[in-house]
C-alpha positions as CSV (number, residue, x, y, z in Angstrom):
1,X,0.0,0.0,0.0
2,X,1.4,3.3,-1.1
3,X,0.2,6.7,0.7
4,X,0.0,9.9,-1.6
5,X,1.8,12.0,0.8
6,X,1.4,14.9,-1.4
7,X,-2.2,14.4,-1.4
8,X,-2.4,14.3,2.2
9,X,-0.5,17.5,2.6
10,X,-3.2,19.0,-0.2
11,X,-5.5,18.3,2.1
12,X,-4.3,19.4,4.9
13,X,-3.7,23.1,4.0
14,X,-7.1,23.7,1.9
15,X,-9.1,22.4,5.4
16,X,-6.7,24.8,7.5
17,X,-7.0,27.7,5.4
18,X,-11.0,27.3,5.2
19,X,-11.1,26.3,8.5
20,X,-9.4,29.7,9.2
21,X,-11.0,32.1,6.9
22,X,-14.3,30.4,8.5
23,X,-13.8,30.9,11.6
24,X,-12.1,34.7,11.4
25,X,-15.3,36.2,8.9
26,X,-17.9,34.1,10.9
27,X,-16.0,36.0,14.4
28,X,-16.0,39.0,12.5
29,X,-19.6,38.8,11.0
30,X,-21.0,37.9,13.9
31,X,-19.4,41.5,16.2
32,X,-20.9,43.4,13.0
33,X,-24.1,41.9,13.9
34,X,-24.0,42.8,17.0
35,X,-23.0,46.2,16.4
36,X,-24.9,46.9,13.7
37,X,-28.2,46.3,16.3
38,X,-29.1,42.7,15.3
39,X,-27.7,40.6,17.8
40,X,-28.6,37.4,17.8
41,X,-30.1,37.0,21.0
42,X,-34.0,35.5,21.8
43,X,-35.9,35.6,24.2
44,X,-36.4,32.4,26.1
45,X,-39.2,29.6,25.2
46,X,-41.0,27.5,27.5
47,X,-41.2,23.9,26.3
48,X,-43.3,21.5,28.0
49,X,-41.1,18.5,28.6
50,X,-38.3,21.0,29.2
51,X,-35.4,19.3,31.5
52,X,-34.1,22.3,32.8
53,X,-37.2,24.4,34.8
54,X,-36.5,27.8,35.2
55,X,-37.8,30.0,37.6
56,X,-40.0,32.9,37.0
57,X,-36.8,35.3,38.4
58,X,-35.1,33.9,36.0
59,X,-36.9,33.9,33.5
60,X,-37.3,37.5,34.1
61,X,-33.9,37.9,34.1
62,X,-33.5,36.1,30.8
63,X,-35.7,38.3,29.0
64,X,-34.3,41.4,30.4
65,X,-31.3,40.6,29.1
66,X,-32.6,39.7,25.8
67,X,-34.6,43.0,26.0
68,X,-31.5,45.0,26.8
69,X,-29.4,43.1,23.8
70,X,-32.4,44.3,21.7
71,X,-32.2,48.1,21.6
72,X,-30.9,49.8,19.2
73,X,-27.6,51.2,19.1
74,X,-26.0,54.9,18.9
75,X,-25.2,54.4,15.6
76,X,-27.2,56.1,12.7
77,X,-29.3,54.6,10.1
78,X,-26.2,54.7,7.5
79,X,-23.5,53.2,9.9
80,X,-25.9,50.1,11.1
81,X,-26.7,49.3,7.4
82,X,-23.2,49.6,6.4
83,X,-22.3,47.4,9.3
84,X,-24.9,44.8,8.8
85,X,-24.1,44.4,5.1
86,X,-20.6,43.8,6.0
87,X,-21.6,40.9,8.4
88,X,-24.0,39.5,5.4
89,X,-20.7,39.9,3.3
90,X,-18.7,38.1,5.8
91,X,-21.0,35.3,6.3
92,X,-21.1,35.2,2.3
93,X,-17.5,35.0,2.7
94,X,-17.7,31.3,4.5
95,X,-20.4,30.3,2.7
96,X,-17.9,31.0,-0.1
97,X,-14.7,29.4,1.3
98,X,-16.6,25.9,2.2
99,X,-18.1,25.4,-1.4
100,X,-14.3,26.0,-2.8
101,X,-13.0,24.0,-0.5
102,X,-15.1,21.4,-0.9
103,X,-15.3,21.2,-5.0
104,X,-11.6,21.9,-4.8
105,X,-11.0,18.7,-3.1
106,X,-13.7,16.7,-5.1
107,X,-12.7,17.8,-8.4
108,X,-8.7,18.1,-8.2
């Protein structure tokens, strides 16, 4: 048996370099989400075989701080837009890097 140690090596830089341009625009994206005044944040739901049982003071608590996360920023109209198409760009940008990766290693 005969390993392709080039091959391997192929391999192994194209899933470190999308691995790391993944995980630095999704990092980025994410912060210009936040800023831009959508953070992902919800408030919480009660499901009825639910483990975990939370209490009503925290449950309060949850939804203060989801409340809080909520309000807009001091930013202006222009700046949040700008910002939150630059996280849509970043996210774009590992949507991007996971299909070349991928079809790069299927096809070459």
């Amino acid at each position: 048996m005969q390993i392709e140690w080039i091959a391997f090596l192929e391999v192994f830089a194209v899933a470190l370099g999308c691995a790391a341009i993944v995980v630095t625009f999704y990092a980025l994206g994410l912060r210009l989400l936040v800023s831009g005044g959508r953070a992902p944040v919800v408030p919480p739901a009660e499901f009825p075989d639910a483990i975990a049982v939370r209490s009503d003071k925290q449950a309060a608590k949850i939804e203060k701080k989801a409340a809080k996360a909520a309000l807009r920023t001091p930013l202006t109209r222009g700046q949040e837009s700008t910002r939150l198409g630059a996280a849509y760009i970043c996210f774009g940008i590992c949507a991007v890097a996971v299909l070349s990766a991928v079809l790069y290693l299927v096809l070459y």
